[in-house]
N, C-alpha and C positions, 0 to 999 in steps of 0.2 A: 237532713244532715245537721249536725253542730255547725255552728255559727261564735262568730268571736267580733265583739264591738268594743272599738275603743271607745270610752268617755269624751276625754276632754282634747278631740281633733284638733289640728291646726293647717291653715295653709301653708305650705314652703316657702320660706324668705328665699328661697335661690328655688328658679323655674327655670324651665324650659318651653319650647312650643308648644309640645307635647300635652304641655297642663290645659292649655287655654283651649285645646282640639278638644280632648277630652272632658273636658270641664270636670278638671281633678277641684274644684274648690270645694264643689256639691257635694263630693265624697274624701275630703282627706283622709289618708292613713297614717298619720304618726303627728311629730312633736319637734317646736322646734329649740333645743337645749344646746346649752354649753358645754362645750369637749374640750378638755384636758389632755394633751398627750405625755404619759410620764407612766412610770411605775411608781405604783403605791405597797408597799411591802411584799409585795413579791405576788397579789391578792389577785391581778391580772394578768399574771402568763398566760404564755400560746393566743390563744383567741379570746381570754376573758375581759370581761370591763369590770368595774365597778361603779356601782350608782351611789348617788348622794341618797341618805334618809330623809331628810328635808322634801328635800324632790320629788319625794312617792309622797312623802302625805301631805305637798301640795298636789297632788294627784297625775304625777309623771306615770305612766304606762301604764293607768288602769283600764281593765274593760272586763266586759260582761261575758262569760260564755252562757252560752243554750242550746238545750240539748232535747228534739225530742222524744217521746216515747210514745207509740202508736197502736191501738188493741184496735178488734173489729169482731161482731158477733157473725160469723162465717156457719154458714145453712151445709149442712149435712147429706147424705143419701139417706132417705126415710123419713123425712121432714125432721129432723132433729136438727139442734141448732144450740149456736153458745148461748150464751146468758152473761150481761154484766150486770153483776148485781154482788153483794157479800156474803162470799161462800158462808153455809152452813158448816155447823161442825162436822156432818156426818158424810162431808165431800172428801173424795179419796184424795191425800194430799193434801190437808189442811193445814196451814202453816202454824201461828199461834194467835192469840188475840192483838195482843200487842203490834204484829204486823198490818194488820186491819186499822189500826186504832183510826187512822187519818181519813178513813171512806167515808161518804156522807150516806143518803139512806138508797139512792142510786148507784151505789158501788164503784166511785168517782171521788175523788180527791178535789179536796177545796184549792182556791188558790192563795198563795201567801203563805201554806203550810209549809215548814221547813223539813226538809226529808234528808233520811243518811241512808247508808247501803242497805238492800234487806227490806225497809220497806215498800209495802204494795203504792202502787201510784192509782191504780185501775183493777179491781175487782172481778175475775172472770171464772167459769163455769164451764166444760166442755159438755157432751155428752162422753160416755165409755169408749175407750179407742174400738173393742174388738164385739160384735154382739154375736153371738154366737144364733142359732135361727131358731131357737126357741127360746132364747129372750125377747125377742122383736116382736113374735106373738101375745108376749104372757103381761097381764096385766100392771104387774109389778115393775115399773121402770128399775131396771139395774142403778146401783149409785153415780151417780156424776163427777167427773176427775177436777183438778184444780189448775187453770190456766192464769190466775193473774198475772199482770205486768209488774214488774220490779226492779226497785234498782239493782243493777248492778256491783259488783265487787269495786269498791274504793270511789264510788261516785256518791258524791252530796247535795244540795242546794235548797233553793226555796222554789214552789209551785210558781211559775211565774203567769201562765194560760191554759185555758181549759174550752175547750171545741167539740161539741155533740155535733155530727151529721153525721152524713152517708154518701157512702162512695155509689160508683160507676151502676154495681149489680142491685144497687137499694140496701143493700146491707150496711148497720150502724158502724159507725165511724168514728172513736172515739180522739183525740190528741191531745194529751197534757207536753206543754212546754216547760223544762226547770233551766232557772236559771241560777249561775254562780258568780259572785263577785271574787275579780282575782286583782290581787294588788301586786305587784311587781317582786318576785324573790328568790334570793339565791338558786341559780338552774335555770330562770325562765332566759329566752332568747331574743336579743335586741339586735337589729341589725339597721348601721349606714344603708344608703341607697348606693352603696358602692360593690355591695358586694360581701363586706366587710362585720359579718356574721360574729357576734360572741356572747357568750355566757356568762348572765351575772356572777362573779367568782365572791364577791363582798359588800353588802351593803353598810356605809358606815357614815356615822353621824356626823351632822354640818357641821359639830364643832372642830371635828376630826379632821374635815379638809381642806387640803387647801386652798387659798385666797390671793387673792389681785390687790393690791396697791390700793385699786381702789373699791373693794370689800365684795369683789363677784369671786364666789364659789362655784367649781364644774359642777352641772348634774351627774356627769357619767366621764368616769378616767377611763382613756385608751389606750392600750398598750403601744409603742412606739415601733416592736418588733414584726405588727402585720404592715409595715407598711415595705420596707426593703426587696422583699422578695415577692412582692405581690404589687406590686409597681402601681399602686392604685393612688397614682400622686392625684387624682381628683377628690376623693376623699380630703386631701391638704390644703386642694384649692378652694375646695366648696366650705372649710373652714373660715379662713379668709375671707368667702364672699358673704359668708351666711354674718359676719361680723359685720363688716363693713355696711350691709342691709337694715342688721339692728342697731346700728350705732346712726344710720341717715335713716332709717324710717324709709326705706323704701325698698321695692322687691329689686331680684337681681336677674337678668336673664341669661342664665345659663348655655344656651343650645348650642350643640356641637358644629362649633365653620361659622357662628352667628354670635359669642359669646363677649360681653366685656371684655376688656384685652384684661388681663391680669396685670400690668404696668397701670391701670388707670385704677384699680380697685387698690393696691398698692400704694397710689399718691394718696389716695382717698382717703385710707387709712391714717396715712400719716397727719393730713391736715386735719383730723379729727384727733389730736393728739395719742396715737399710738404708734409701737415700730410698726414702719413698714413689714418687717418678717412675719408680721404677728406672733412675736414671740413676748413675753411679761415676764418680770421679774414673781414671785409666786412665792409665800410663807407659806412652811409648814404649821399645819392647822392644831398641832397638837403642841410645837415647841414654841411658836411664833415665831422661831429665825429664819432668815430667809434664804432660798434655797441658792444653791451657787452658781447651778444651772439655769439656762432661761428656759422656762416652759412655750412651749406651743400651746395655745388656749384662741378659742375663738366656737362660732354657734355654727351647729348645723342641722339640720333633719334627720331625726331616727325614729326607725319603726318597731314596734314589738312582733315577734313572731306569733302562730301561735303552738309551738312547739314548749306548752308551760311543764314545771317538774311536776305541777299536779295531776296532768293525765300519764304520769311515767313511772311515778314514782310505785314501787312493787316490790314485797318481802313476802317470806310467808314462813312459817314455821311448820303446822302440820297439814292437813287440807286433803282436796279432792286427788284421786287414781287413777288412772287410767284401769281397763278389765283388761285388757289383751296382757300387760305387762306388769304391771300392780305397780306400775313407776309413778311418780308426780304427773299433773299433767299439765302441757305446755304452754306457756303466755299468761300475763297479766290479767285480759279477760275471764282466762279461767281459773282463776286464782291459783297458777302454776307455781314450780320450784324453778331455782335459780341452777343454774346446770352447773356443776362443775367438768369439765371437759379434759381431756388429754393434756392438754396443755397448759392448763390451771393447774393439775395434779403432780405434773414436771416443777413448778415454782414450790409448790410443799414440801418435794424431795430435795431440790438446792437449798432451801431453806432448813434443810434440818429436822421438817415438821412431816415424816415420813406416816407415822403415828395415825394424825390427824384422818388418813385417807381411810382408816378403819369406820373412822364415823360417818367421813362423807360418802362413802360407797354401800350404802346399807340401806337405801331407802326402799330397795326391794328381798329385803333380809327376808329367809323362809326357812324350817327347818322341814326336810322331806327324809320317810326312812327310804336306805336303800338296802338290797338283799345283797348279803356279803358273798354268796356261791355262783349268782349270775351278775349280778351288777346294774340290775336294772331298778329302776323306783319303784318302792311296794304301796302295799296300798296299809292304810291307818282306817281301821273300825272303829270309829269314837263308842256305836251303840253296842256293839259288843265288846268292847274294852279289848283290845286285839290286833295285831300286825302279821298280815300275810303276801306274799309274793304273788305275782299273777303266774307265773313262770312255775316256781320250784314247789308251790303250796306254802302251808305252816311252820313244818319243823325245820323252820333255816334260822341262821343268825341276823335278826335285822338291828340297824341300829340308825340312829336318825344323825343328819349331817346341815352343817348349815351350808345353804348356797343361798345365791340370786334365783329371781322368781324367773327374770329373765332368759338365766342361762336354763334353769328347768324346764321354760315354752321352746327352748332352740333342742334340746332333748327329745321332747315330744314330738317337734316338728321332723328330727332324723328318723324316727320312728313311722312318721309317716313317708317318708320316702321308703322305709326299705332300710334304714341303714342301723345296726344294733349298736347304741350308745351304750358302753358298756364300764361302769363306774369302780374303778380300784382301791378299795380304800386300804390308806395305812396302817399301822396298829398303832393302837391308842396308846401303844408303853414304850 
């Protein structure tokens, strides 16, 4: 399965029991940064943050994904058997050179090779899916199909590992690992240990942001509005403590029924010269005046998810079909269309843009004749240049009509019940 590694881990300045049981220090998950609570141009509504520039390319929320991909030459009935090795040209299914380009003379991808979508990682060879039993006898091996392994639609990266063996049955065992470096951006998903989930909405330069009195800029602005109705005043408090930890250089113990009183982290603060509130006066980073509001500013622990917009992000203009329906076909993996639905189609008609739906509803456009005396779909002779009815013969009126491909297979399918679809057309004057 994919895997996601942070870089540059941290212990939590505010703990619990929990960490020391666990021995959360061996494996931290996140970072511990200064939060800002305020709005910055409007850039963080609902659940979004914003992160400082600065702060990613001191290396705030990077980490690595990997992803493997796994071939195996799998034994056959008849002693036939795959083969990794780089397909011949004369293999059914042959993709082009260029997708090959990266296989070494074992049909195996080097490591450190940077790869995009499309190309082959692993080289593979099947035998013919069907033999019929007088090929199995005849000397002439039938030609060989094309199984390699490949990336994916919208997947990148560099060869990170490469694993020759064999599994359970002795059969070879192929595993390349890729991995991708992801730096923190717009879409990707940061979350408090509160709960307190959001979405990078803006990344914007340190010079852009705001600043303390005495020259500390937030990594990441939070919005002020997830805290009211989500009652998650630990989130507030773990500000406070996480402050208080970094300004004494020592951890804080959190634990529920067990915790520093909040009155003593409090004093603490203050005799290390700040308010007790932990609120700061805060210039705007772009005008330098200073805001008239106090900010809430203070450090806490946040994680990166790994819900990034790179494994989300999906467009597509023309592409694969479905056979049953000639529609698009479903999901990002399969490099699908975007659905416009019932309800998407209601906002084009309020909006004026009634039009629009002639384009969006087309993607199974067909043009079928129908016979004008019974009504039912004729049939179109390309080789004899020629349109005849199953029904009525030749000498009828046919004319051809545009429908969906879809509503044409629900036609067919009344047909097979039993029930006569019977098509009325208007006149064309």
């Amino acid at each position: 399965m994919d895997v996601n590694l942070l870089h540059h881990n941290q212990r939590p300045v505010v703990n619990t029991i929990m960490h020391d049981i666990s021995g959360y220090d061996k494996h931290p998950a996140g970072q511990n940064i200064v939060v800002a609570i305020m709005s910055y141009k409007g850039y963080n509504m609902e659940d979004a943050i914003i992160l400082n520039k600065g702060s990613i390319e001191r290396g705030f929320g990077r980490s690595t994904y990997y992803r493997p991909s796994i071939a195996e030459e799998l034994r056959y009935a008849g002693g036939l058997i795959d083969q990794v090795c780089i397909p011949d040209k004369d293999v059914k299914g042959y993709k082009t050179e260029k997708d090959y380009r990266f296989l070494e003379d074992d049909g195996i991808i080097y490591p450190e090779a940077k790869v995009r979508e499309g190309d082959v990682v692993i080289g593979k060879t099947s035998p013919p899916r069907f033999l019929s039993s007088m090929e199995e006898y005849s000397l002439v091996s039938s030609t060989r199909r094309e199984s390699s392994v490949n990336l994916k639609h919208g997947e990148e990266g560099i060869i990170d590992f490469v694993l020759i063996t064999e599994n359970e049955e002795g059969n070879k065992l192929i595993q390349v690992r890729i991995r991708d470096e992801r730096v923190p951006e717009i879409g990707d998903k940061f979350t408090s240990r509160h709960g307190q989930k959001g979405i990078v909405g803006m990344i914007v330069p340190q010079a852009d942001m705001p600043f303390s009195a005495a020259g500390i800029v937030p990594d990441l602005i939070f919005s002020p509005h997830g805290i009211p109705s989500r009652m998650t005043i630990s989130h507030l408090i773990e500000m406070i403590a996480g402050k208080v930890g970094a300004l004494a250089g020592r951890y804080i113990n959190a634990t529920t029924f067990d915790a520093e009183p909040e009155e003593r982290l409090r004093k603490e603060l203050l005799s290390l010269g700040f308010r007790e509130s932990g609120v700061e006066t805060l210039y705007n980073g772009q005008t330098g005046e200073q805001y008239e509001a106090k900010i809430f500013i203070g450090s806490m622990y946040y994680l990166k998810l790994k819900h990034m917009v790179a494994n989300k992000i999906h467009s597509r203009a023309r592409g694969p079909i479905q056979l049953l329906t000639r529609q698009p076909t479903e999901g990002r993996a399969k490099e699908g269309g975007l659905r416009l639905g019932e309800m998407e189609k209601d906002t084009f008609v309020a909006h004026g843009a009634s039009l629009l739906l002639k384009e969006r509803f087309d993607s199974d456009k067909t043009v079928v004749p129908v016979c004008e005396s019974c009504g039912i779909i004729a049939i179109r002779d390309n080789y004899k240049n020629k349109s005849y009815c199953p029904v009525c013969g030749e000498n009828v009126d046919i004319n051809d009509i545009e429908i969906s491909y879809a509503f044409k297979l629900m036609l067919d399918e009344f047909k097979s019940l039993g029930i006569y679809p019977k098509l009325q057309l208007e006149s064309k004057y």
